[in-house]
Structures are given as C-alpha cells and as structure tokens.
BARODREN-759328 format. One record per residue: residue in three letters; x, z, y of N, C-alpha, C in turn. Coordinates in steps of 0.2 Angstrom, whole numbers, always signed. Layout:
! BARODREN-759328
  res  n.east   n.up  n.north  ca.east  ca.up  ca.north  c.east   c.up  c.north
  ALA       X      Z        Y        X      Z         Y       X      Z        Y
...
! end
This chain:
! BARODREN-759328
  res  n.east   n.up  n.north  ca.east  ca.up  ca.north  c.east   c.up  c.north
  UNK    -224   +590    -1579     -222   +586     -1585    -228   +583    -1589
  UNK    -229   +577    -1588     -233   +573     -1592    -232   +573    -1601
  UNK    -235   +575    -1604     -236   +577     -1611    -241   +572    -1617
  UNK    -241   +569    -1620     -245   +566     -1625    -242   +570    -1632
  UNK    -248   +573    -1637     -244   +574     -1640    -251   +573    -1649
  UNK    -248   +570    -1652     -252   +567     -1659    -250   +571    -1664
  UNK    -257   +572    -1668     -258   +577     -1674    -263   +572    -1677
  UNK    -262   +574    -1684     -269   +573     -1690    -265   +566    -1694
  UNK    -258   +565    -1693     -256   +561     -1698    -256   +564    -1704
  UNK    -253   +558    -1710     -252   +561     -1715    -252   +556    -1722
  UNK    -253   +558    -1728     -252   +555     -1735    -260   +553    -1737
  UNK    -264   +547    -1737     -269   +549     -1740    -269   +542    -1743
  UNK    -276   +542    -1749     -276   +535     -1755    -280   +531    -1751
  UNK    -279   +524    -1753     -283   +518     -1753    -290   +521    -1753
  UNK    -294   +519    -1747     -301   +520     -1748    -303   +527    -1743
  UNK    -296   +532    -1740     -297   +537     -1739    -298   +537    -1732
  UNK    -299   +543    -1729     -300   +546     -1720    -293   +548    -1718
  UNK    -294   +547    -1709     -289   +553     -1708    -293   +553    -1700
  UNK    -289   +559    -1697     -293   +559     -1692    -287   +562    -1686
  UNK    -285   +554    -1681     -278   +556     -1676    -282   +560    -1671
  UNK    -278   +563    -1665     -279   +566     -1661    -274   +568    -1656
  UNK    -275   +565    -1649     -268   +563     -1644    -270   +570    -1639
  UNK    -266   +574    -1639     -270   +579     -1631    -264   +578    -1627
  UNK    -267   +577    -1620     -264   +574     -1614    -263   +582    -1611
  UNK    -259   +580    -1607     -255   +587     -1601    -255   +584    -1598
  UNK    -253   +583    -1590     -248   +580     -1583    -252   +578    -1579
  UNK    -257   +575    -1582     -261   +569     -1578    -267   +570    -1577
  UNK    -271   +566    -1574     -278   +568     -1571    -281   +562    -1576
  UNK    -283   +565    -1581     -285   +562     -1588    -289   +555    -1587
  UNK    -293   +556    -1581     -301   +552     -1582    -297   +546    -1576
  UNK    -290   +545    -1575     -286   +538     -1572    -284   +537    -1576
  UNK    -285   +538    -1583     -279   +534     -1588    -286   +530    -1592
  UNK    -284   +524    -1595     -285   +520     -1600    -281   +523    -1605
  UNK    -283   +526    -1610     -282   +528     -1618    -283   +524    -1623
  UNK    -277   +525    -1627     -277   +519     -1632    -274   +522    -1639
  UNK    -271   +518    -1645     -268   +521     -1649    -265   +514    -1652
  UNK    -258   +515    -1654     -255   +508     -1654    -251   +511    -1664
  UNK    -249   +506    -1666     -245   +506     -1671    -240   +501    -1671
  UNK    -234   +507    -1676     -229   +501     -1677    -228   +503    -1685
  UNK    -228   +497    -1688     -226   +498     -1696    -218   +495    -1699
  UNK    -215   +498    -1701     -208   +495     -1703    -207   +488    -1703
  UNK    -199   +486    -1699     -199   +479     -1696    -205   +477    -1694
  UNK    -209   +479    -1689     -215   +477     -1685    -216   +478    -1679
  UNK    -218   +473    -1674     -218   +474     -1666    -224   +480    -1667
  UNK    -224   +485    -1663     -230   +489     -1660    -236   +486    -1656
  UNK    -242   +487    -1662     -246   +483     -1660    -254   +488    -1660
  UNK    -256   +485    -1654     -264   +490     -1653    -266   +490    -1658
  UNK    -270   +496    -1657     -276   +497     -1661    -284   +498    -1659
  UNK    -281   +503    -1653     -287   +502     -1650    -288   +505    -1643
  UNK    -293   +504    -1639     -292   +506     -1633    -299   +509    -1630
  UNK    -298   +514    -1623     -304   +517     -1623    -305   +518    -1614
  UNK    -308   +516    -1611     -307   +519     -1603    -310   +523    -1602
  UNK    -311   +526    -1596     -311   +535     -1594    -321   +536    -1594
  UNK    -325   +528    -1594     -330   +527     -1594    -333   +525    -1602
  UNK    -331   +523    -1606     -332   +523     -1614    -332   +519    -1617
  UNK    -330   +514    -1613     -328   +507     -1616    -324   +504    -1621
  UNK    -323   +502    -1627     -317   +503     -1633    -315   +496    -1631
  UNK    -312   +496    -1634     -308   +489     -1637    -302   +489    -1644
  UNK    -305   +483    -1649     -304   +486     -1656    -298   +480    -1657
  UNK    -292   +480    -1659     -289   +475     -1663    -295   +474    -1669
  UNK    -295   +467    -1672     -298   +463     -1678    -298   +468    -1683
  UNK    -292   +470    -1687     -291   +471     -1691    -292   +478    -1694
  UNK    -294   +482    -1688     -299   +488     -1688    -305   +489    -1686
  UNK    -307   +486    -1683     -316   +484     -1681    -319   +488    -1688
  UNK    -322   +490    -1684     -328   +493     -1691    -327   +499    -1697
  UNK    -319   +500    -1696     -316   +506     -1701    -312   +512    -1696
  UNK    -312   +509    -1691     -308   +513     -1685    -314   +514    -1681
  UNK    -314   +523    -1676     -318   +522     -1669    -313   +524    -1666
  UNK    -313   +525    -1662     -308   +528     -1654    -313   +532    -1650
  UNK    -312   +537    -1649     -316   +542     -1645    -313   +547    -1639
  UNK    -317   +549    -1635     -314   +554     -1629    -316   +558    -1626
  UNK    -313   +564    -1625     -316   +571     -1621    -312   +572    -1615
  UNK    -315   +570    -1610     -311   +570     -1603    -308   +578    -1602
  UNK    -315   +581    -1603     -315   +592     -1603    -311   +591    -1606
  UNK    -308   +590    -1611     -304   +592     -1617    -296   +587    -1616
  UNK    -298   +582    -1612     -293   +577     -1611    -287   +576    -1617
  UNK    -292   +574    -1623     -292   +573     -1629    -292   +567    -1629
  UNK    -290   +563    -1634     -292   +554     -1638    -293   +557    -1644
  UNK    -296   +552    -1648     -297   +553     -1656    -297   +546    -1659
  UNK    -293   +548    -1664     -294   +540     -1669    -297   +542    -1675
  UNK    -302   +542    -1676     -306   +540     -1684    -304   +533    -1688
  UNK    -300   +535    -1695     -299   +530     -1698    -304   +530    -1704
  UNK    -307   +527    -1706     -309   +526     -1712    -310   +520    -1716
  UNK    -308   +521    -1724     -309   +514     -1727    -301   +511    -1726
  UNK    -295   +517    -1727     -289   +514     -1726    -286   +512    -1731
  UNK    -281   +507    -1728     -279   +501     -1731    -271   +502    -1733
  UNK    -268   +501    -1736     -259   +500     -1737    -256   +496    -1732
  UNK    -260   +494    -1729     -258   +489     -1721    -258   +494    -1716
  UNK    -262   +498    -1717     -264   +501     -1711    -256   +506    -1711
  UNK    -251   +507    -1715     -248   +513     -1716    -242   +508    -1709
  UNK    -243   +516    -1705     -236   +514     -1700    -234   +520    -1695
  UNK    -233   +522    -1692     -231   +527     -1685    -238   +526    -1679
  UNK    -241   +529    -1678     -247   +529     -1674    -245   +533    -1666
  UNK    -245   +529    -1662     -243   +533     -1653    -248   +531    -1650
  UNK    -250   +538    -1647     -254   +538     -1642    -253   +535    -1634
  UNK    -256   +531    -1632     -253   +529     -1626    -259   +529    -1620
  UNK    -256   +533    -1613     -260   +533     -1606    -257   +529    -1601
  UNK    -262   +523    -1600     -258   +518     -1595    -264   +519    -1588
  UNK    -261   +520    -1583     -264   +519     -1576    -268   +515    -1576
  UNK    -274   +514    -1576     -277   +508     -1573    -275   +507    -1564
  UNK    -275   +499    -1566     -275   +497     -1558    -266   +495    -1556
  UNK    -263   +499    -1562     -255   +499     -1561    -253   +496    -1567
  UNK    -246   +491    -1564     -241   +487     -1568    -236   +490    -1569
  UNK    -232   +496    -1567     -226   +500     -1567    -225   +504    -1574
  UNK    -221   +504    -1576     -220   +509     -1581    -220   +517    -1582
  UNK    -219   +517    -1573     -219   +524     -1570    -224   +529    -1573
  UNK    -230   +523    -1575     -237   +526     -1575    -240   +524    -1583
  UNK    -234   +522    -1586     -236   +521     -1593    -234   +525    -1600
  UNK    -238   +530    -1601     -234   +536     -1605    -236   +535    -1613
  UNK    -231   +537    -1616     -231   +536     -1624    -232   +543    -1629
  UNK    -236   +544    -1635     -232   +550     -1637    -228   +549    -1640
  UNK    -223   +552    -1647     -219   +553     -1649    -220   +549    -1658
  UNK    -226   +550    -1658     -232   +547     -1663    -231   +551    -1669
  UNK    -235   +549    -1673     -238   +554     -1682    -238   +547    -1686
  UNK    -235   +548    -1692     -234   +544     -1696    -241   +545    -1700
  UNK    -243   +539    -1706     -248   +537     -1708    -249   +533    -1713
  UNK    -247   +537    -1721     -246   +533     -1725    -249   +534    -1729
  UNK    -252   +524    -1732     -258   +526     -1737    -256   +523    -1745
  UNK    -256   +527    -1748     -251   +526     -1755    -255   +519    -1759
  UNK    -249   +518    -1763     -255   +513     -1768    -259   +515    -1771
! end
C-alpha cells in the first residue's frame, strides 16, 4: 500500500516558520519526482514546489526565496521549509509522488494534506 503521509502544519503569525514533512511508504522513493502542492479556499490546487530523486527544485514565483524543498531518499522523506509567511500563504498543503517518465494516474499519489494557517 502506497502511503504519503504530511506533518508540521499549523497556526503561526505573519513573518513566522513552519516546517512540512511528507514520509513516503509503497514506492521505490528515488523513481518518484516529489513535490508539495496547495489549495486555499475556493482555489484550484496549485504547486509549490518540486524536487527530483537527483536535487533538482522547481519553485512557484510566489515562494521563491521564502520556501526550500528538500529530500532524504535513506529517509524517503520530502521537506518543506516555509519562512517569511504570508496570510496568502494560508491553505491545505499535499504532498505529491508522481512517476517520472509516466502520464497515468496509476502512478500519481497524493497525501491527505496539513493545513497551514497564518493569522493576521
């Protein structure tokens, strides 16, 4: 059974940290492209950021430079480092393992996600 499962959400102020963390089960961690996707009330689910099995990121705009993405294949862990957060930033955060190399769903897994809200 393939497993994503996200921790380290929570309640924090304008200006604050938080620190997500995705652990994967099912899969041979170092085929999967790692990412971390958001959705905020009445709003499509949208990247955040992205990470390959080799250490490659890829940052939506909007977090560039306040956000990292990180990974421990041994640990076949993701991490999201938030800092410098925003009242924008506040929404549902899922961890996502997508196949490289593959268009199927079959191979495209979700977590359940960690809420993320940053007060006024």
């Amino acid at each position: 059974q393939v497993q994503l499962v996200e921790s380290g959400g929570g309640l924090v102020q304008p200006g604050g940290s938080l620190r997500l963390s995705c652990a994967a089960s099912g899969i041979i961690f170092s085929f999967y492209r790692m990412g971390w996707y958001r959705q905020a009330p009445g709003k499509q689910r949208e990247l955040v950021a992205t990470i390959t099995s080799g250490g490659i990121t890829n940052y939506a705009d909007s977090v560039k430079a306040r956000f990292t993405i990180s990974r421990d294949n041994a640990k076949k862990t993701v991490y999201l480092q938030m800092n410098s957060l925003k009242p924008e930033d506040t929404a549902v955060y899922y961890c996502n393992a997508d196949l490289v190399g593959s268009t199927s769903r079959l191979y495209d897994y979700w977590g359940q996600g960690t809420q993320v809200t940053v007060s006024s």
